[in-house]
N, C-alpha and C positions, 0 to 999 in steps of 0.2 A: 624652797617652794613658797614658803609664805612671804619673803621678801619678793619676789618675782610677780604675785598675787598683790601685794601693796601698789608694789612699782606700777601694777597694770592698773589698780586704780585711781592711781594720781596722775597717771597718762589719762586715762577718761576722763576723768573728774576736768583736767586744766582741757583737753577737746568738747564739752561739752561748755564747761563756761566760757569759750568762743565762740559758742552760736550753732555747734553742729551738732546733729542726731547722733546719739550713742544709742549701743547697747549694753547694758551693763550686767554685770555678772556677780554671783555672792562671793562670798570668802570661803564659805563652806566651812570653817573652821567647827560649826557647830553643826553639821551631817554628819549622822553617823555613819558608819561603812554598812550594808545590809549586809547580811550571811546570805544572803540568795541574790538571786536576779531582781532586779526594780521589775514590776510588770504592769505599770500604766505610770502616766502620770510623767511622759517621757521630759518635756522639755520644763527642767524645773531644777534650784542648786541642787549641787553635784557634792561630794566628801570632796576630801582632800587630799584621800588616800583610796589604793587598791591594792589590799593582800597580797604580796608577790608579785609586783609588779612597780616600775618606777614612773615615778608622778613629772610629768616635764612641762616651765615653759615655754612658751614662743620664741624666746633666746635659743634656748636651749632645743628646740624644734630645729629652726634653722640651720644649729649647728650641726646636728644627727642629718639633716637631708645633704647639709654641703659636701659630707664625712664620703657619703654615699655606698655606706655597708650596710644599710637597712630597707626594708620594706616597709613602704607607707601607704596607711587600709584606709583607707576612709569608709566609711558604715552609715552613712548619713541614707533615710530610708528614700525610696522612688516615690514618685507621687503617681498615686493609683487612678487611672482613667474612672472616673463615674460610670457607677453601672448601668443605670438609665442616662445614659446621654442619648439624644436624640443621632440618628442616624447620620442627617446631613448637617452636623454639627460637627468638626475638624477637630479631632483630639491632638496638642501637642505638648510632648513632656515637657516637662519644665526642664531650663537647661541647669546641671548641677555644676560647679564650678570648686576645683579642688588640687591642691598643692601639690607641683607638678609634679609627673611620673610616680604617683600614688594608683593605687588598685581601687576601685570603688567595687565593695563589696553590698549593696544594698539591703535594706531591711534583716542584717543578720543580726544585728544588734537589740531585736524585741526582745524579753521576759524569757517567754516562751514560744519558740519558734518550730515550725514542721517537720517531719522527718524530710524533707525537701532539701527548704532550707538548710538546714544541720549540714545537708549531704555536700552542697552547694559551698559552704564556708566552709570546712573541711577539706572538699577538692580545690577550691582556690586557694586558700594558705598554703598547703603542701605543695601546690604547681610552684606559689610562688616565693616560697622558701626553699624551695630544689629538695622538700622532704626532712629540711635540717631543723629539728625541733631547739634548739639552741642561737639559730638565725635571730638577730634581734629587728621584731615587729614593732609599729610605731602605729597605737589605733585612735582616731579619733573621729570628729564630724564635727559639730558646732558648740559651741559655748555653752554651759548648764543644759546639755542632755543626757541623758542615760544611755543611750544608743551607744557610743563608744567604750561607756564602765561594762557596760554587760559583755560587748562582744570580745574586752580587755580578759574580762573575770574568766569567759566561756572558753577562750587560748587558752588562759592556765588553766585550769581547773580539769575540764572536760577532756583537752584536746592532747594536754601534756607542750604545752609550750614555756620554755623558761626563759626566754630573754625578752619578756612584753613589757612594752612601752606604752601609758597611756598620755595624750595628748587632750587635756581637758578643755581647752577654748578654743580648738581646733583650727577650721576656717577662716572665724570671726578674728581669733588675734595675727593668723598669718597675715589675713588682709592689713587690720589696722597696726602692724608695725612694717606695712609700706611692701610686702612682697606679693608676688605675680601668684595669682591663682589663673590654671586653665582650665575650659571647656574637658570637663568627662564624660565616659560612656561606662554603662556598667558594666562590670567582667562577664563573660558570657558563662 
């Protein structure tokens, strides 16, 4: 993992001293793991680890999607219509764009999340695991956020899933080592 976390930032490092915008991401080496759920403070460095569960990346992403024995979650949250928006003002969602044939599970990846929610990630995993708690999941969203540690940690921990995958740069390195993200819609 740490050599694949090098590798990515010597790839940014020589793309940005070419003149393009990066984003760039920590090492994490010095995060510690929380014993609970992160519960603010989402987009911000990540560990480099999650208790029971295996740390992958973008190499190693690619390889898992090619394989095509796993499910891929994406948790990256929806963005929330303003509540005061004026009426004849045209709300439209933002479009979420995410590694093909992945499930977008939205906002299940907060702190602390509603009995709704809960119910919502729960009936989605199990639709789309066929029930098989040993199916290997693959969770991510974007680069340094918490949104994918938590909903990683909440599989094991809560739901009883053992074969969880966390995908820590999610999106952002699918894109920047050259692969196709599609237009998604959330799981209903």
């Amino acid at each position: 993992m740490r050599a694949a976390r090098w590798s990515r930032l010597i790839r940014i490092t020589a793309f940005a001293a070419a003149g393009f915008s990066v984003i760039t991401t920590s090492l994490a080496a010095d995060i510690p793991e929380p014993a609970t759920y992160r519960m603010d403070d989402y987009r911000a460095p990540v560990p480099a680890t999650l208790k029971g569960a295996r740390v992958i990346s973008g190499e190693e992403a690619r390889q898992i999607w090619l394989d095509g024995k796993s499910i891929f979650v994406d948790v990256m949250p929806r963005v929330p219509k303003p509540p005061n928006l004026p009426p004849e003002i045209i709300w439209r969602d933002k479009v979420r764009e995410n590694i093909p044939g992945s499930a977008w599970l939205p906002d299940v990846g907060y702190g602390l999340i509603s009995a709704q929610t809960d119910a919502y990630f729960r009936r989605n995993l199990s639709r789309l695991t066929g029930g098989d708690l040993a199916k290997l999941v693959v969770f991510y969203c974007i680069a340094d956020c918490w949104m994918s540690w938590n909903a990683a940690k909440r599989a094991l921990e809560e739901y009883g899933y053992r074969n969880v995958i966390w995908f820590p740069d999610g999106t952002e390195a699918w894109a920047f080592d050259g692969h196709e993200l599609k237009p998604a819609q959330p799981e209903p």
